[in-house]
C-alpha positions, 0 to 999 in steps of 0.5 A: 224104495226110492234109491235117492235116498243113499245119494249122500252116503259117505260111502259107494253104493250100487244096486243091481237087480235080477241074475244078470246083476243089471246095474240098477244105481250108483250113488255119487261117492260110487261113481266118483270112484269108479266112473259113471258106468251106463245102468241097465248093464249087466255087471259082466259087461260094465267090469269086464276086467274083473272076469278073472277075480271070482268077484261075479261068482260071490253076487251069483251066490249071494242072489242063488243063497240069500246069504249076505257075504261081506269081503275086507281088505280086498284088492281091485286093479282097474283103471279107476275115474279118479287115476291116470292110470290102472292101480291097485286099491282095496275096499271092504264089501258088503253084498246082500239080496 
């Protein structure tokens, strides 16, 4: 599958493959949100403020289940690309393997 394919997405899409969740590719609406994060890193390593939140464990599941998961209304606190300063924002996800 060529991944340019959701460079125009309206919405931001990653990628990661295998157990470590390695960032595979980010589209532009991603990036612009939340920074152009290196590929090849693991998503511990490229977020690591969001150790704490259980965030990890749902990809670990949804790779370990093959059950899709999609989280509404959930909040995330980073530094965002797009902010001064750390805040708090709340997006809607959908993880499937």
């Amino acid at each position: 599958m060529r991944l340019e394919m959701f460079d125009p997405a309206p919405i931001g899409v990653v990628f990661t493959r295998g157990p470590e969740h390695r960032l595979a590719y980010t589209n532009a609406v991603y990036r612009k949100t939340f920074g152009d994060r290196p590929l090849g890193r693991p998503l511990r390593r490229t977020f690591p403020d969001l150790a704490q939140s259980g965030y990890f464990d749902i990809f670990d599941r949804v790779l370990a289940t093959g059950e899709a998961e999609v989280l509404t209304a959930v909040p995330i606190d980073l530094d965002f690309a797009d902010s001064p300063r750390e805040e708090t924002r709340y997006f809607t996800f959908s993880i499937s393997r």
